[in-house]
C-alpha positions in Angstrom: 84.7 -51.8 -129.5 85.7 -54.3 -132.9 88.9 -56.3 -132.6 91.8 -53.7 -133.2 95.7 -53.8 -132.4 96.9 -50.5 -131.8 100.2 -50.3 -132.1 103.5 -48.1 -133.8 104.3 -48.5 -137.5 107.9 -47.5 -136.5 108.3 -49.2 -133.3 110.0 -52.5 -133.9 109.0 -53.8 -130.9 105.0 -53.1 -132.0 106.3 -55.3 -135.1 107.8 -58.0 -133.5 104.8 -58.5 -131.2 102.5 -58.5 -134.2 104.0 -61.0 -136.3 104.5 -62.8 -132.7 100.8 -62.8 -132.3 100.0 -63.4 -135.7 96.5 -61.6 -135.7 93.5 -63.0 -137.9 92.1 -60.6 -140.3 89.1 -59.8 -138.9 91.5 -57.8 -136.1 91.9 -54.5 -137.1 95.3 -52.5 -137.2 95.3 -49.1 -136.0 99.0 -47.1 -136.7 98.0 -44.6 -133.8 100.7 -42.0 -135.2 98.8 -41.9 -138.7 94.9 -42.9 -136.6 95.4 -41.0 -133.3 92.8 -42.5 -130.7 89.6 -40.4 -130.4 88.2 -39.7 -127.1 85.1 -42.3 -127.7 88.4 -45.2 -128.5 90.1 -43.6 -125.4 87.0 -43.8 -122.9 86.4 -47.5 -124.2 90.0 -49.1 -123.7 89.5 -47.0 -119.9 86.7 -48.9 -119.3 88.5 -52.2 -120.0 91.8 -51.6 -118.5 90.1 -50.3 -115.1 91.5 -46.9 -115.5 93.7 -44.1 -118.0 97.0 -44.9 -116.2 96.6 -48.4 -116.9 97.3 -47.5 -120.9 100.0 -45.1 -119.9 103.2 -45.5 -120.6 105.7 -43.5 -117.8 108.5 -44.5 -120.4 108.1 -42.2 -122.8 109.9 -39.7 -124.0 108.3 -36.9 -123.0 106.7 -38.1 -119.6 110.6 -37.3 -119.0 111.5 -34.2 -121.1 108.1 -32.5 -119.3 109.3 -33.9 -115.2 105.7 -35.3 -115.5 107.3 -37.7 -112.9 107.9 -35.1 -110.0 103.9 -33.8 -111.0 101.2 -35.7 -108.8 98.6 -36.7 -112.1 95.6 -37.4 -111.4 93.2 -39.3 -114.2 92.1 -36.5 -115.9 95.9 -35.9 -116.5 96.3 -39.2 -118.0 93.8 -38.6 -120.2 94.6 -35.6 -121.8 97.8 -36.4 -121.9 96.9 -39.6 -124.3 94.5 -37.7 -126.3 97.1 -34.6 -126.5 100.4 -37.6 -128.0 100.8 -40.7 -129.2 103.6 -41.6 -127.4 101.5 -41.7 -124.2 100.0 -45.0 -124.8 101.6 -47.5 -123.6 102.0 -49.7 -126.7 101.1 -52.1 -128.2 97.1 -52.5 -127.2 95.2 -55.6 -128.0 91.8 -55.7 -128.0 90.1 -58.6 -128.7 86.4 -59.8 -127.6 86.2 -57.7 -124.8 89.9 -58.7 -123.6 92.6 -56.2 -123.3 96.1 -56.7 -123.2 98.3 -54.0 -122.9 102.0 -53.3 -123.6 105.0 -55.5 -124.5 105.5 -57.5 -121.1 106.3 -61.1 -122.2 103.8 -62.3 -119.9 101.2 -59.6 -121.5 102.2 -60.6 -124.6 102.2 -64.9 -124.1 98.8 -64.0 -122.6 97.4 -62.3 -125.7 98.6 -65.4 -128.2 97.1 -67.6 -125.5 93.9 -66.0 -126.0 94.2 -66.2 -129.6 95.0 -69.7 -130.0 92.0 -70.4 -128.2 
């Protein structure tokens, strides 16, 4: 998979974390609300993280509004459910040489500039 930052052109906190990290060119930026991920993008950024509820996020809005939190998902359900919405993923996702960081932790996050400073 190239470099890419997928991230949230109207999530400030995707923003913040960008100019933050202040990513070299050559990484690419992917709005994932204009670019949804494809299932190829999906199966890759699984492979890194170790598994599809790794890049979920169990904040969003709809995990609630649909009780998803009483249902007992299984990976499959993760899955679709980040193919099916955006606001599934949890956000932002750095890849970067076959590194992953995912989500707006500050520890994730002073990881991935770490990494980059390198």
């Amino acid at each position: 998979m190239k470099d890419t930052f997928f991230y949230l052109s109207t999530c400030d906190t995707c923003k913040r974390i960008m100019t933050e990290l202040d990513l070299p060119r050559e990484i690419r930026l992917q709005d994932i609300k204009t670019e949804p991920l494809t299932r190829e993008q999906l199966k890759e950024l699984k492979d890194l993280a170790g598994s599809f509820e790794a890049l979920f996020s169990k904040r969003a809005r709809l995990f609630k509004e649909r009780n998803l939190r009483d249902k007992n998902l299984d990976e499959s359900d993760f899955r679709d459910l980040l193919l099916e919405h955006y606001t599934f993923l949890k956000r932002p996702v750095l890849v970067v040489s076959g590194k992953i960081f995912i989500g707006n932790a500050r520890n994730t996050v002073a990881a991935a500039r770490e990494y980059l400073q390198r």
